[in-house]
C-alpha positions as CSV (number, residue, x, y, z in Angstrom):
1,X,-1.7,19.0,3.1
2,X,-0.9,15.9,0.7
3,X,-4.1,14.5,-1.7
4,X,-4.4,11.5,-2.7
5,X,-6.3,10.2,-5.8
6,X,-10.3,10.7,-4.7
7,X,-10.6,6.5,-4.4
8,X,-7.9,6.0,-2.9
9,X,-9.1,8.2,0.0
10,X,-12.3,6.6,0.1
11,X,-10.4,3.1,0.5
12,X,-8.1,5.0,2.9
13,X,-10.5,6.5,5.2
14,X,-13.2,3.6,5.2
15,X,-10.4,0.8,6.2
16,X,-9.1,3.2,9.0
17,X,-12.7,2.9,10.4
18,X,-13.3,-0.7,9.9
19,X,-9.3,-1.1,11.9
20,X,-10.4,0.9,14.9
21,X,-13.1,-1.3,15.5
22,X,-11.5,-4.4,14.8
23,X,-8.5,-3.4,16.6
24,X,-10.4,-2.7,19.7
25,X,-11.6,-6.5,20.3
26,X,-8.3,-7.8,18.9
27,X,-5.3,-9.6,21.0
28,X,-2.3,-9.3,20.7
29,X,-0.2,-11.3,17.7
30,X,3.3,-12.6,18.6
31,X,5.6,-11.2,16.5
32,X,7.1,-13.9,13.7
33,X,10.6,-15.0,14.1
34,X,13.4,-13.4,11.8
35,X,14.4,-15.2,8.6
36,X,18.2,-16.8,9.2
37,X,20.1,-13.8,7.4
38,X,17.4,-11.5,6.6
39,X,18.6,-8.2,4.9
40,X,18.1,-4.8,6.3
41,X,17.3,-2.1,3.4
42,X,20.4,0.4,3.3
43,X,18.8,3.5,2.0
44,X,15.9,6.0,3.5
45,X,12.6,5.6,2.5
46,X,12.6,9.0,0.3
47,X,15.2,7.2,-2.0
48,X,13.1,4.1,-2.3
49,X,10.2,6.3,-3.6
50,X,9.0,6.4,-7.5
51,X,10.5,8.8,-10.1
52,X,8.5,10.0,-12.6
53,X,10.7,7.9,-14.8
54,X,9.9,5.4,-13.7
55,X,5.6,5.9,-14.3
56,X,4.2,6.5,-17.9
57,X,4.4,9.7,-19.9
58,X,1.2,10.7,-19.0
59,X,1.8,10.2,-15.1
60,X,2.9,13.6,-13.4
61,X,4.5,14.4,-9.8
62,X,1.6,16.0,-7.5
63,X,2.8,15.6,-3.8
64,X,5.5,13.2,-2.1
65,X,5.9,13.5,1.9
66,X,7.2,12.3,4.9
67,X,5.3,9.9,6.8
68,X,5.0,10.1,11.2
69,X,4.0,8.0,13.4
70,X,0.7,10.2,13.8
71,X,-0.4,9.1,10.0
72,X,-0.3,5.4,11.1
73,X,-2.9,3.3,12.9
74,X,-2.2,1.7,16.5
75,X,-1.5,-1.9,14.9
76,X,1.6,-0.8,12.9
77,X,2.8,1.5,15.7
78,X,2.6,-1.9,17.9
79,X,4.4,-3.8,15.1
80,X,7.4,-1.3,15.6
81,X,7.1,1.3,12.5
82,X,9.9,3.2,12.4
83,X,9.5,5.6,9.4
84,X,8.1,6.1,6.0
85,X,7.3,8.3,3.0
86,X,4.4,8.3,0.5
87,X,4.3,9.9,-3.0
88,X,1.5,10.4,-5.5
89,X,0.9,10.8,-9.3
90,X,-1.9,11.7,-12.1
91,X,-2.6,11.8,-15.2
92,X,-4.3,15.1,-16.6
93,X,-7.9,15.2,-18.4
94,X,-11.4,13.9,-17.9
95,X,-10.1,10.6,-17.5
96,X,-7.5,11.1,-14.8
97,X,-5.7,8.3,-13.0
98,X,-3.6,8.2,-9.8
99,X,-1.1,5.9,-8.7
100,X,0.1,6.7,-5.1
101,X,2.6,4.7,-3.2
102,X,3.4,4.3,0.5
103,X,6.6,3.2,2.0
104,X,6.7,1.9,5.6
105,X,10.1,0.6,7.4
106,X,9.5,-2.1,10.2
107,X,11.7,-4.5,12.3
108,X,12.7,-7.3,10.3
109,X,11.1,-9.3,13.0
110,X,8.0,-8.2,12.5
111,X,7.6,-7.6,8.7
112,X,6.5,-10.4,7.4
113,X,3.1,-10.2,8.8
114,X,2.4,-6.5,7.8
115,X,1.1,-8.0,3.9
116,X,-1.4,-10.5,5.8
117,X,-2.5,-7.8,8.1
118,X,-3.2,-5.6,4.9
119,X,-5.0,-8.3,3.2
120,X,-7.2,-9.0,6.2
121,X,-7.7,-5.4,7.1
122,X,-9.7,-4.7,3.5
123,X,-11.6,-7.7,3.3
124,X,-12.8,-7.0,7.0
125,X,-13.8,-3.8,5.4
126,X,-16.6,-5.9,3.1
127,X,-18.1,-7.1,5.9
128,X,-19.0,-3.5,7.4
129,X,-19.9,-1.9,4.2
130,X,-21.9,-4.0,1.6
131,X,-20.8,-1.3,-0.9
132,X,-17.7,-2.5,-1.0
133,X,-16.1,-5.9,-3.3
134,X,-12.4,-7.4,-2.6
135,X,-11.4,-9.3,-5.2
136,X,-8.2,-11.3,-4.7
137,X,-5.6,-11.3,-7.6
138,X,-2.9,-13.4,-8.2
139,X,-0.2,-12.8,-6.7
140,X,2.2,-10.6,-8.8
141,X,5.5,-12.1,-7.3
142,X,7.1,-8.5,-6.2
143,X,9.9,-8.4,-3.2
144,X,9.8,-11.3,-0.4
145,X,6.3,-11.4,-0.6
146,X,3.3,-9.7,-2.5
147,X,-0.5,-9.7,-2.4
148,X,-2.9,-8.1,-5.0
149,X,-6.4,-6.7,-4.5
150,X,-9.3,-5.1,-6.7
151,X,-11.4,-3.4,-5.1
152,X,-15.1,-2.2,-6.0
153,X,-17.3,0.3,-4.3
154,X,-20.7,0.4,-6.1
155,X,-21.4,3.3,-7.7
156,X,-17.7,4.3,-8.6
157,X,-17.1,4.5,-12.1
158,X,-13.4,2.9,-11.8
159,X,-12.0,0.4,-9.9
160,X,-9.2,0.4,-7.4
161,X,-6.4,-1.6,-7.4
162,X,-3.7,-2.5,-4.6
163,X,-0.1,-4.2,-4.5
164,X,1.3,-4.6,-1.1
165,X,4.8,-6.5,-0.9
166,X,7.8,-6.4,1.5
167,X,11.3,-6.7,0.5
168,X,13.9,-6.7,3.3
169,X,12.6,-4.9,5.9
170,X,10.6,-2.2,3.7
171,X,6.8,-3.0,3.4
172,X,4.8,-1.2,0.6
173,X,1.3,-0.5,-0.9
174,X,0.6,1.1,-4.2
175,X,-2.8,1.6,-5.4
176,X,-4.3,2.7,-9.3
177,X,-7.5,3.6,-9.8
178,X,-8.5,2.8,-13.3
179,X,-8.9,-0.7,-15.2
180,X,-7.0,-3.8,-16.0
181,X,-4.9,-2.1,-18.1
182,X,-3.8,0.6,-15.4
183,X,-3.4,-2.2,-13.0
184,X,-1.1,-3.4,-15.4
185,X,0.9,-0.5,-15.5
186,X,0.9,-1.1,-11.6
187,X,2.1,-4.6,-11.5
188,X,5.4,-2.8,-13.6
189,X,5.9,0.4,-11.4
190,X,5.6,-2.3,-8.1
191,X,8.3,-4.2,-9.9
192,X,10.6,-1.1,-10.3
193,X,9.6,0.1,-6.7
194,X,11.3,-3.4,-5.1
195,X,14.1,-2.7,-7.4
196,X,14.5,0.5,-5.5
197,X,15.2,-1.0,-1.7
198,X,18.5,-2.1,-1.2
């Protein structure tokens, strides 16, 4: 069974909630036309994922995995996922730190609106559960196009922080729990992750 950092599964598990009902009252969206020339990715998602070489000293390996179609919600599946893999990391001590990344492969067709979806999917979440804060962040300019996201649950002594981009036809989200500083430590090992898909 794979772990991910404890707020990440707390963001995890309480958007998958929030999407089932939203998904149940929602139509359909037509998929987006291809960009003229759009590139396919060339490799499999395992060889996109992070190395520890690529995190911070203090960052060690605890799972990576294959992802199925059974791990993903009914709105990807409909946008055509084809496959994926997910990886996570820690630091050690009291004041441990996870970075965990997820890899999803789409049509080309249909992968441009996978980041807006995201976006929209967590700050539907605020609505459902005062608890939580989205906080948008500039956009750190990863792959074809990138969102960032801090999000707050009262009561949690760190924050969580997301970067979803796509690049070809590859979408990913990474997520840190920690402070401004460990989100900029994200912001690098996103920028290393695009440099990955080819």
């Amino acid at each position: 069974m794979r772990k991910l950092s404890f707020s990440v599964v707390i963001v995890l598990m309480s958007v998958g909630i929030v999407l089932c009902a939203v998904m149940a009252g929602c139509t359909n969206t037509p998929p987006a036309q291809p960009a003229t020339g759009q590139k396919l990715s060339t490799i499999e998602p395992a060889k996109m994922a992070l190395q520890p070489s690529d995190l911070p000293v203090n960052y060690t390996l605890v799972e990576e995995f294959e992802r199925n179609a059974t791990d993903m919600r009914e709105w990807s599946l409909g946008m055509g996922w084809k496959k994926g893999y997910g990886i996570s990391f820690e630091t050690r001590g009291p004041d441990a730190r996870g970075i965990d990344q997820l890899i999803s492969v789409y049509p080309v067709e249909n992968i441009t609106l996978i980041v807006p979806d995201t976006v929209s999917s967590f700050k539907n979440w605020t609505v459902e559960d005062g608890n939580v804060t989205i906080e948008d962040l500039p956009s750190p300019g990863i792959g074809d196009a990138s969102s960032a996201m801090k999000v707050t649950i009262s009561g949690e002594p760190v924050d969580t922080y997301i970067i979803a981009f796509v690049k070809y036809d590859v979408y990913e989200e990474l997520y840190v729990n920690g402070t401004a500083s460990d989100y900029d430590v994200l912001k690098a090992v996103a920028g290393k992750a695009a440099a990955k898909i080819t």
